[in-house]
C-alpha positions as CSV (number, residue, x, y, z in Angstrom):
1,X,0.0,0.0,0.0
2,X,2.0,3.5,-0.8
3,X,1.8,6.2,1.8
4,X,0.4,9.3,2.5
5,X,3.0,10.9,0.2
6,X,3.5,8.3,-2.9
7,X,-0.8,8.6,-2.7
8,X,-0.3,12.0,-3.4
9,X,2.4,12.0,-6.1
10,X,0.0,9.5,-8.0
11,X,-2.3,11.7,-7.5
12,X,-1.1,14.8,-8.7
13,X,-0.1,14.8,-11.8
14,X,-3.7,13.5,-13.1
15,X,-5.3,16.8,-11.3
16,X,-3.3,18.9,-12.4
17,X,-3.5,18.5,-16.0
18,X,-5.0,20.9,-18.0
19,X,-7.6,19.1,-19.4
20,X,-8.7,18.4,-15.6
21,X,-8.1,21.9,-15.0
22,X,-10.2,22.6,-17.6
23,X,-13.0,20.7,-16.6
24,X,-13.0,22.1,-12.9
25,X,-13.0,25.5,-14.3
26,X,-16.2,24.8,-17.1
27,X,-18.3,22.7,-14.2
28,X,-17.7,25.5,-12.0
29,X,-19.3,27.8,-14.7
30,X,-22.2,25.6,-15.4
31,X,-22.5,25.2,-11.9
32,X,-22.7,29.1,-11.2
33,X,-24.4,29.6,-14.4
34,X,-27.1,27.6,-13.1
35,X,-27.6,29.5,-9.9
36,X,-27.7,33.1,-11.9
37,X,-30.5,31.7,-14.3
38,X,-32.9,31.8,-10.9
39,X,-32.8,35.7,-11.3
40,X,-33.4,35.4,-15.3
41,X,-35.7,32.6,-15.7
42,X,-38.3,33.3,-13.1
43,X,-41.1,34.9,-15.7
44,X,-44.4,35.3,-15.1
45,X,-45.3,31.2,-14.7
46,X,-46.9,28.8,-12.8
47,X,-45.2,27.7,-9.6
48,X,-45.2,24.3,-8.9
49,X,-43.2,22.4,-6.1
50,X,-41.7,19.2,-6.1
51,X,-39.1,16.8,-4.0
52,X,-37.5,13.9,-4.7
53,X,-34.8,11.6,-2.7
54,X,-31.9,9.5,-4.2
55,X,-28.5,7.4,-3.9
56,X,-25.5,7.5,-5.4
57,X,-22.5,6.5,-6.1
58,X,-19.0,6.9,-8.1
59,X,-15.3,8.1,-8.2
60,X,-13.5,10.9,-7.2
61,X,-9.5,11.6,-7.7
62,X,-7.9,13.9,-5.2
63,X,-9.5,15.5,-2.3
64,X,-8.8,13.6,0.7
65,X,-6.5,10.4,0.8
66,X,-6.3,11.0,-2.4
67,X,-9.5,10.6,-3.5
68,X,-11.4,7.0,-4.2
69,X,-15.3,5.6,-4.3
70,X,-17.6,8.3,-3.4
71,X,-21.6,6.8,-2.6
72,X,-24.2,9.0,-0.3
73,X,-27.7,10.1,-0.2
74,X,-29.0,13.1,-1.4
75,X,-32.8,15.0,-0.9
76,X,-33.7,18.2,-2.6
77,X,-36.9,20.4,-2.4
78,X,-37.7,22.8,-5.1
79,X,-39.6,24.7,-7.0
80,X,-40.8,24.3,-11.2
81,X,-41.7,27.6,-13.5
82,X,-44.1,25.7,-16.1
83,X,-46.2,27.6,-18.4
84,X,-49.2,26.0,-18.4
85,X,-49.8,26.5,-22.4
86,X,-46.8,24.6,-23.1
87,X,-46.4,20.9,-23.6
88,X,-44.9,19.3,-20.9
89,X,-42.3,17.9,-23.2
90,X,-41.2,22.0,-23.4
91,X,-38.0,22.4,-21.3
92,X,-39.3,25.1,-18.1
93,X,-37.3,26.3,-15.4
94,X,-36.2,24.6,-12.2
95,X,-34.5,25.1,-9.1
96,X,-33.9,23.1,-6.0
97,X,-32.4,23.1,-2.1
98,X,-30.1,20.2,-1.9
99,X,-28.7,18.3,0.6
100,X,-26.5,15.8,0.5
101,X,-25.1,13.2,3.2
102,X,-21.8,11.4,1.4
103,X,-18.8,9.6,1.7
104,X,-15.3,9.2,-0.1
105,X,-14.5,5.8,0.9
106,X,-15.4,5.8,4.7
107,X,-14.8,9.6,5.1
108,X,-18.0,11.6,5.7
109,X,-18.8,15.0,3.9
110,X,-22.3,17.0,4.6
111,X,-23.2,19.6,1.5
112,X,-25.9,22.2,1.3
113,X,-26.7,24.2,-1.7
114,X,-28.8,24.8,-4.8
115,X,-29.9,23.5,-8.3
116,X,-31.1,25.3,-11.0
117,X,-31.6,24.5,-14.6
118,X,-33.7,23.2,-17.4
119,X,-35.9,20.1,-17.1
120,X,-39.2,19.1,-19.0
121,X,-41.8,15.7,-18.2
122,X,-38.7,13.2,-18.6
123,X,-35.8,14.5,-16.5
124,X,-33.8,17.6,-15.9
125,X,-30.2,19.0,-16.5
126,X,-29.1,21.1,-13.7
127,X,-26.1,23.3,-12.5
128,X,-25.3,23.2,-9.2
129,X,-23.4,24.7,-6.3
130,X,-22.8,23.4,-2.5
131,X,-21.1,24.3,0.1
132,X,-20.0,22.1,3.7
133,X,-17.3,20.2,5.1
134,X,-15.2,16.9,4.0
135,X,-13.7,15.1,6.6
136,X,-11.0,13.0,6.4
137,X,-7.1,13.3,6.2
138,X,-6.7,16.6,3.7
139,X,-10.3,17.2,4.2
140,X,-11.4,20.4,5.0
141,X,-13.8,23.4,3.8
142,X,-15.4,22.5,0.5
143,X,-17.4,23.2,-2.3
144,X,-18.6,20.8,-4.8
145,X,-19.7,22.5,-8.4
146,X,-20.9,20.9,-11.0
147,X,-23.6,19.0,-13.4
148,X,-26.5,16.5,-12.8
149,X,-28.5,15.2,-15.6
150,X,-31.9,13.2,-14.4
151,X,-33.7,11.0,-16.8
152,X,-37.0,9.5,-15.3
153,X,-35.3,8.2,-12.0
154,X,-31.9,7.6,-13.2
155,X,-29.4,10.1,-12.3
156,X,-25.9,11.1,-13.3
157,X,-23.3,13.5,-12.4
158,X,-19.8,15.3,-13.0
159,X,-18.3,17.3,-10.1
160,X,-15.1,19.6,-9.0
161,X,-14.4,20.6,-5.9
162,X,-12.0,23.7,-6.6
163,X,-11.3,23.5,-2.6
164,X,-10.4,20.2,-2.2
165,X,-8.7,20.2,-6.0
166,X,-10.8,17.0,-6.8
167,X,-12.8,16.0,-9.6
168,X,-15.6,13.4,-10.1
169,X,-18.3,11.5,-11.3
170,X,-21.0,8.8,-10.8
171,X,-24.8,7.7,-11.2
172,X,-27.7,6.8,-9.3
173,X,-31.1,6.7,-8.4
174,X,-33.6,9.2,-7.7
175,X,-37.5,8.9,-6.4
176,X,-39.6,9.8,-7.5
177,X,-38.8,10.1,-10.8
178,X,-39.5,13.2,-12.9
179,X,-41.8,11.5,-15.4
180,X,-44.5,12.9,-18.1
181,X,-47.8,10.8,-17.2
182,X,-50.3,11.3,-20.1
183,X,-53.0,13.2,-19.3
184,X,-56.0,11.7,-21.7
185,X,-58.0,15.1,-23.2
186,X,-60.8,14.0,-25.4
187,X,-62.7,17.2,-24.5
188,X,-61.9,20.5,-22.3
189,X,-59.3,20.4,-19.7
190,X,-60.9,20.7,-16.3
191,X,-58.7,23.6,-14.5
192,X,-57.5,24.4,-10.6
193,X,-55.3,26.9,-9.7
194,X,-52.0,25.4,-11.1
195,X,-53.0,24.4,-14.2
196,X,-55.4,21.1,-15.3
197,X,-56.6,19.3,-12.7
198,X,-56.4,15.8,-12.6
199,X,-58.2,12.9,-13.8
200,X,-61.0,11.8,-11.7
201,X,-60.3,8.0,-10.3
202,X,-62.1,5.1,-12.1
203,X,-63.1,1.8,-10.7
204,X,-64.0,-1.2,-11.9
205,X,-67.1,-2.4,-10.1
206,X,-66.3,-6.5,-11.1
207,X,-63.4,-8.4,-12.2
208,X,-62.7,-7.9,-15.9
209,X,-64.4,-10.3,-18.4
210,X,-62.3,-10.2,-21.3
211,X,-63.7,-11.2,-24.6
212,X,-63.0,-14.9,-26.5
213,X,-62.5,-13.4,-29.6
214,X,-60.3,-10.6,-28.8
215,X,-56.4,-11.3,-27.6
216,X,-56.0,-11.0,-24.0
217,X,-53.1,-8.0,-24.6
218,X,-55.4,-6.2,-26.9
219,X,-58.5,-5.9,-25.2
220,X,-56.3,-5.0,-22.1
221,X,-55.1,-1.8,-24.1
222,X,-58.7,-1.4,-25.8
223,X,-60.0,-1.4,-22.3
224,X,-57.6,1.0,-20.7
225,X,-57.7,3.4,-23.5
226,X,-61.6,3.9,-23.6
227,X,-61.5,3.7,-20.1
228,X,-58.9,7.0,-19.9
229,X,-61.1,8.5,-22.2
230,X,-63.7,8.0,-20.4
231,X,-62.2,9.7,-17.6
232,X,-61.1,12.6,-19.8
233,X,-64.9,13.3,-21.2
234,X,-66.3,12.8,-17.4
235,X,-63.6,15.6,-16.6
236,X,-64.8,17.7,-19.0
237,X,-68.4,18.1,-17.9
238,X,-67.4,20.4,-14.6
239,X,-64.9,22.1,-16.9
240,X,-67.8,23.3,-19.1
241,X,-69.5,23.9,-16.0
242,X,-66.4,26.2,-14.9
243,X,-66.6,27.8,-18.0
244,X,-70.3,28.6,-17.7
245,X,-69.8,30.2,-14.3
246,X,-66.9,32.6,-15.6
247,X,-68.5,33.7,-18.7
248,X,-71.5,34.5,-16.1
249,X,-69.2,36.2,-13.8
250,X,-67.8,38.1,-16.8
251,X,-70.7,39.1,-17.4
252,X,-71.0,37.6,-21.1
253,X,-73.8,37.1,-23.3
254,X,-76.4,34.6,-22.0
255,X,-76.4,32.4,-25.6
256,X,-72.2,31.8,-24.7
257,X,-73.7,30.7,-21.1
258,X,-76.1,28.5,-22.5
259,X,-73.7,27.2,-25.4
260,X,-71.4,26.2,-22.3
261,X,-73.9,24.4,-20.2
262,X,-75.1,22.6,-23.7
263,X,-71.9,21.3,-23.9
264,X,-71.2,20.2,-20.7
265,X,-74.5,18.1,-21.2
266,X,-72.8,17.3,-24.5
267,X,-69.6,15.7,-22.1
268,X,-71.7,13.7,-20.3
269,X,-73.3,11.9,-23.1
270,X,-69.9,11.3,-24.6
271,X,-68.3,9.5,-20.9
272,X,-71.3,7.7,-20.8
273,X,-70.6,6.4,-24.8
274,X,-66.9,5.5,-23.8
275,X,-67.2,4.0,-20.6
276,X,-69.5,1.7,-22.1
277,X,-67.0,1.6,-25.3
278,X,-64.3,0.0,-22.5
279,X,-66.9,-2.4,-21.0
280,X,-67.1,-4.0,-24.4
281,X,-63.2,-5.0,-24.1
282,X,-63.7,-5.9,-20.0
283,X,-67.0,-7.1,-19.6
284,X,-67.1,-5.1,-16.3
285,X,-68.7,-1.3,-15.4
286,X,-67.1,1.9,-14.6
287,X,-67.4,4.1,-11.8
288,X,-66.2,7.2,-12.6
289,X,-64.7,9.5,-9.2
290,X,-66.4,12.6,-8.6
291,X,-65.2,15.5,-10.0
292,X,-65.9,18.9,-8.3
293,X,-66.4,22.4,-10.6
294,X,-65.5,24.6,-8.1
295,X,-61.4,24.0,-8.2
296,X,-60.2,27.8,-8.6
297,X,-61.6,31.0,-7.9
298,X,-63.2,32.6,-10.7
299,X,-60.9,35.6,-12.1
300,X,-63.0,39.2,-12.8
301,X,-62.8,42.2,-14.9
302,X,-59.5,42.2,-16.8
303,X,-58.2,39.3,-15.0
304,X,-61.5,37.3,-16.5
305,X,-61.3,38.4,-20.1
306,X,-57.9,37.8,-20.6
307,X,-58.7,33.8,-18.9
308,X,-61.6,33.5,-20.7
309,X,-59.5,34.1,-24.2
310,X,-56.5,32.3,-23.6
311,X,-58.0,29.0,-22.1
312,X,-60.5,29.0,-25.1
313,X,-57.3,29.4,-27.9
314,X,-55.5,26.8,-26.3
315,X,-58.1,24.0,-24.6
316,X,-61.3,25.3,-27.1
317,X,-60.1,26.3,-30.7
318,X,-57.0,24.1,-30.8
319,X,-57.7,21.3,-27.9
320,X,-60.8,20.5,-28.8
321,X,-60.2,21.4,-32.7
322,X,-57.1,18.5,-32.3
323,X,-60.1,16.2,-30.9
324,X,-62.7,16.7,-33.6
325,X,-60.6,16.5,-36.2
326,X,-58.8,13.2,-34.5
327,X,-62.0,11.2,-33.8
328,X,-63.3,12.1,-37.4
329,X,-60.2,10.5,-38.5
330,X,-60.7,7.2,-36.0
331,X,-64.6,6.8,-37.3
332,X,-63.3,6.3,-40.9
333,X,-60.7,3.3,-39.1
334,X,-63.7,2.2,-36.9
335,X,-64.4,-1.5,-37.6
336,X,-67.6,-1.1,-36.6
337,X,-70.5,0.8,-38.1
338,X,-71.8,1.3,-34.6
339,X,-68.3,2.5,-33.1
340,X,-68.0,4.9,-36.2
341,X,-71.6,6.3,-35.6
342,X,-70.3,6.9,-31.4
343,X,-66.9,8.5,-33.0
344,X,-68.4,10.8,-35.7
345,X,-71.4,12.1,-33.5
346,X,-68.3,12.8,-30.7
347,X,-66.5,14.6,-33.0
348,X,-69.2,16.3,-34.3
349,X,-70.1,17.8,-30.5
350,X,-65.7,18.6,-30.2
351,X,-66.4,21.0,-33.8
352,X,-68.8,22.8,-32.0
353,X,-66.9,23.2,-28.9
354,X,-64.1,24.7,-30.9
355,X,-66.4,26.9,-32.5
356,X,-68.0,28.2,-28.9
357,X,-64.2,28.7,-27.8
358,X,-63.6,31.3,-31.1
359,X,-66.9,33.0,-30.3
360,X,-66.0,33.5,-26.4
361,X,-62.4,34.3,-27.8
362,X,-64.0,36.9,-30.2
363,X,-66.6,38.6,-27.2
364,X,-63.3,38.4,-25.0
365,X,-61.4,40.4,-27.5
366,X,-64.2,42.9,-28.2
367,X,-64.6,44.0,-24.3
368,X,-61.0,43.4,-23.8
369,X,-59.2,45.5,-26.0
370,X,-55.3,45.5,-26.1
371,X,-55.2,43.5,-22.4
372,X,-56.6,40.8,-24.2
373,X,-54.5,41.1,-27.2
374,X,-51.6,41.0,-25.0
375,X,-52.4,37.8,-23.4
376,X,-53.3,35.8,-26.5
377,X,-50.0,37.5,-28.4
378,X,-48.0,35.3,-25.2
379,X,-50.2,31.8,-25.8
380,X,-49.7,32.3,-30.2
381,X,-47.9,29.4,-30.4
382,X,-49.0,27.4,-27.8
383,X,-50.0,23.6,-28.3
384,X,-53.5,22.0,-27.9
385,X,-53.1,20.8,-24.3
386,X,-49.7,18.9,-21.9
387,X,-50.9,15.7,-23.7
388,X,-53.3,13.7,-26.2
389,X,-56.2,11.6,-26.3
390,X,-54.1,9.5,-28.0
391,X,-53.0,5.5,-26.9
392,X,-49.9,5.3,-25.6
393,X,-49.8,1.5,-26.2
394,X,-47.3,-1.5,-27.6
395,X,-50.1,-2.5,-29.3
396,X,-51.4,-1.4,-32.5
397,X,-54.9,0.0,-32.0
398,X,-55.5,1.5,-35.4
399,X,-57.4,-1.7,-36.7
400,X,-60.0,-1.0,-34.3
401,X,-60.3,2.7,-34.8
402,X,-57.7,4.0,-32.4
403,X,-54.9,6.4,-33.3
404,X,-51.3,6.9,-31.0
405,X,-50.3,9.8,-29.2
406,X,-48.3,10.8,-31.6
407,X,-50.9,10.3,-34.3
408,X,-52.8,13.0,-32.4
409,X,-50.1,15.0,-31.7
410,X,-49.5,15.6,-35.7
411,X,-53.7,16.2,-36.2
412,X,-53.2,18.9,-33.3
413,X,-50.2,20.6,-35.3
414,X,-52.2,20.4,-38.6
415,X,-55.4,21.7,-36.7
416,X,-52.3,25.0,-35.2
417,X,-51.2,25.6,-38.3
418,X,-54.6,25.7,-39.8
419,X,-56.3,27.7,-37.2
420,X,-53.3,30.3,-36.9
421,X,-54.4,32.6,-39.6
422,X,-57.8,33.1,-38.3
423,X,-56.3,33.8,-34.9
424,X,-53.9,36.3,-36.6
425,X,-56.6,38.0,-38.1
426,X,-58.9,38.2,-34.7
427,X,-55.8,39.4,-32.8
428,X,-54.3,42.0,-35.3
């Protein structure tokens, strides 16, 4: 085994290189970077806070004894800045506390510090800077800088410590992961004060009866995906219900009130067509979770005309433009008349939504002069919703007049593109 000094002569001439230097000097930079971006990315977004926990381990040259295996626990508790027009795919700002409990080798360190950086519905990338103490012969003061890229709940990491004159990296394991969970929208996005609300729970009231003549994976995924739809349509009646109550509050013309309860009775009928659409695949009933209207205050004056408009661009002309066109396009794959009937009469009811959202958007305009204009000139080039109708599913479901998320997601950027000049010409 060499001692203290031949550890340190091995040791050395591998820090000291320039390329290493290098690297310090650039992770520092990120890391800083990072930090400053709290000051420049904090626009006018919705907060959202998260925290996750995690493990981790790797190698670290220098520092004390030379360096060696480096493992530990970390926790952090932050803070998101999502636009809630934007697809969660989008990257959005985050920034995090972090504290972290490690060893190199059997030596103990304890770090606090921050995070900040970009992440989006799979994972993050994120500067950071810490600051505590490394015991341990040649420990000391320190201050870890550096990079940590999340994906789902696999993490990794590059570090300098300009301090301790070490350098590292490693992976790990964090919980819970930072994953996009698709959010079904067949019909308006129900809304609390964040953003959409979530899906009401669904419940099978008997054990699933799958059909003979149908493949036990398939009807698993017809099932599942008529019964998310189900939820999504049941979710929408309230958020029609929502909508009536601000246009009322608003103050708005009583046929844009009616037009909004119509369709909420319109939802209803359509949760009711694809609940029963999922019993066919597993021969057991639905009970859908009850889903409350009043999940956020209603806005007024100003406040209400500008809502009213952007919500009805974004989850009206193009959400619901994205599903009527969609459907149409699944009734022509339906294999059966009586599913095509269900899927052209839905998409029927989703064209007149849209068209209710570019009247309100029109009346919002009208009373709301240049506040409005303002607020829909941010949301232009927004996308129909954080997620599709769509099947996220192994199996192909066209056959049996289902399209993929990203099937719908292409129908929603033909429905933008097509709707954009009309917009332009309401706005200008």
């Amino acid at each position: 085994m060499p001692n203290d000094a031949e550890a340190r002569a091995l040791r050395d001439p591998l820090i000291e290189r320039p390329l290493i230097e290098r690297l310090r000097t650039g992770l520092a930079a990120a890391g800083l970077a990072g930090l400053v971006s709290l000051a420049t990315g904090a626009e006018a977004q919705d907060f959202q806070l998260f925290g996750q926990g995690g493990t981790y381990i790797g190698y670290t040259w220098g520092g004390p004894n030379g360096g060696g295996v480096t493992w530990g626990f970390e926790g952090r508790v932050g803070g998101e800045l999502r636009d809630p027009w934007r697809n969660a795919m989008d990257p959005f700002f985050a920034a995090a506390a972090v504290a972290r409990f490690g060893f190199i080798g059997i030596e103990p360190g304890l770090h606090l510090g921050g995070q900040a950086g970009a992440a989006n519905g799979w994972g993050s990338l994120m500067g950071e800077v810490l600051l505590g103490y490394q015991w341990g012969e040649g420990g000391g003061f320190s201050m870890p800088l550096g990079v940590q890229l999340d994906v789902a709940f696999a993490s990794t990491f590059i570090r300098a410590d300009p301090f301790l004159e070490s350098f590292g990296f490693g992976g790990g394991v964090v919980l819970p992961p930072r994953m996009f969970m698709p959010m079904a929208v067949a019909g308006r996005a129900l809304h609390d004060e964040v953003g959409h609300a979530a899906l009401p729970a669904v419940e099978r009231l008997d054990e699933p009866r799958l059909p003979a003549d149908v493949g036990a994976e398939l009807a698993t995924a017809l099932c599942t995906s008529w019964e998310r739809r189900a939820q999504a349509e049941w979710a929408s009646v309230p958020a029609f219900v929502q909508l009536a109550v601000q246009l009322r509050v608003a103050d708005a013309p009583a046929c844009l009130v009616g037009r909004a309860l119509d369709a909420a009775q319109d939802e209803l009928r359509h949760a009711v067509m694809t609940a029963r659409a999922s019993m066919c695949y597993g021969g057991a009933p639905l009970r859908l979770g009850r889903v409350t209207p009043a999940t956020r205050a209603h806005a007024q004056g100003r406040d209400a005309l500008a809502r009213l408009a952007v919500e009805s661009w974004v989850d009206g002309c193009l959400g619901e433009g994205e599903a009527a066109a969609a459907v149409a396009h699944e009734a022509d794959l339906a294999p059966a008349p009586e599913l095509a009937a269900m899927q052209r009469a839905i998409a029927a009811d989703e064209a007149r939504h849209a068209e209710l959202a570019w009247d309100v958007l029109a009346w919002a305009l009208a009373e709301g002069g240049d506040d409005v204009r303002h607020a829909l000139a941010a949301v232009r080039d927004a996308r129909p919703s954080d997620a599709t109708s769509g099947v996220d599913s192994q199996v192909d479901l066209r056959p049996h007049g289902l399209l993929s998320e990203a099937e719908h997601g292409a129908i929603g950027d033909a429905v933008r593109e097509r709707a954009l000049p009309r917009f332009d010409r309401l706005v200008a």
